[in-house]
Every structure is written in C-alpha cells, then in structure tokens.
N, C-alpha and C positions, 0 to 999 in steps of 0.2 A: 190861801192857796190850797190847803190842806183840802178844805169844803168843797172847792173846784174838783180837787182830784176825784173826793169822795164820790163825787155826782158823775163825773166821767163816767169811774168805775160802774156804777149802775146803769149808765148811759149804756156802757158798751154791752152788762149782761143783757139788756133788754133788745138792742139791734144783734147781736152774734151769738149769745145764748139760748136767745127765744125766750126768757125772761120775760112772763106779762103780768105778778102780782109783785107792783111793788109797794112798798110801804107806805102809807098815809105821810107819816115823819117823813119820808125820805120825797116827798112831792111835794111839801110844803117848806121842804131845805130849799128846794130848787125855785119854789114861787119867792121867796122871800129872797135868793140872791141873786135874781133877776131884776124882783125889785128895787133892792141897793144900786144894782149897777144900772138900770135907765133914769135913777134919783141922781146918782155921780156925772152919766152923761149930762141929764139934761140941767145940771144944777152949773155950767160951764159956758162959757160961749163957744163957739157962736150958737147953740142950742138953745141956753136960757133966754136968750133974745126973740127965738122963734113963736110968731103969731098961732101957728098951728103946725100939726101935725107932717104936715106935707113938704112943711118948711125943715125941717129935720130932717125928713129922710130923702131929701134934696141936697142936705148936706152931707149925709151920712152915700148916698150913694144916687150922684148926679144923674139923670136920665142921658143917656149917647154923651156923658161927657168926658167917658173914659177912653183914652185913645187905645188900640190894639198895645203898644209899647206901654203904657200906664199898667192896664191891662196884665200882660204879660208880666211886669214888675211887680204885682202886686200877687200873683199866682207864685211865683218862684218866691217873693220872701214868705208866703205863707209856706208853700214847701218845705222852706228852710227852717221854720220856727218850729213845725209839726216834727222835722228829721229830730233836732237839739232835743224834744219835748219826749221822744220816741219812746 
C-alpha cells in the first residue's frame, strides 16, 4: 500500500504540479506494480480461463451491459472509497 501511495503522490505532482521530470526508479516502480497486479488478475478466474484478450476485458468491463442503476452504483461506491481514501 505504501508503493501505491508513493506512486499517487507522484501521480498527482505530475497532473497538479506540472511535474514533467520524473525519475527513471520511480517509472519502473510503477511498470513493475502494474505488472504484479495484471499477474494477480489474470492468475484468478474467471480471467485465467480466458482464450484472449478481449475475453477479459468482457469481463472486466461488459460492452452495454451495465444498466444506468449498475451504472450509478458503481460511481457512488467509487465515490465513496475515494471520500475514506481522501
């Protein structure tokens, strides 16, 4: 979580600071825990089952098969985790 934080925080100097040299180390922090985390997805079902690519992000995010109320549910709990996160 720490790693996450740390990457934020550069995140955020770089979009609200203007922040455009950032470190070599600190872009290959973020290649590599990018990389863990599509390793952890895709190491899981129903992803590690998936034939290709398209099959995952079918699952990860259905085409039209999110109703406006899904939809809507899914915006306010992200809301709500980003308020806690604040």
């Amino acid at each position: 979580m720490k790693e996450i934080e740390e990457l934020y925080k550069s995140r955020n100097e770089c979009i609200h600071a203007g922040l455009v040299d950032v470190e070599k180390a600190e872009i290959d922090r973020a290649v590599r825990l990018v990389a863990k985390t599509v390793e952890a997805i895709c190491s899981r079902p129903p992803y590690c089952v998936a034939h290709a690519l398209k099959d995952i992000l079918a699952q990860i995010d259905p085409p039209l098969a999110r109703s406006d109320e899904a939809r809507s549910r899914w915006v306010a709990e992200n809301a709500y985790f980003r308020w806690l996160n604040g």
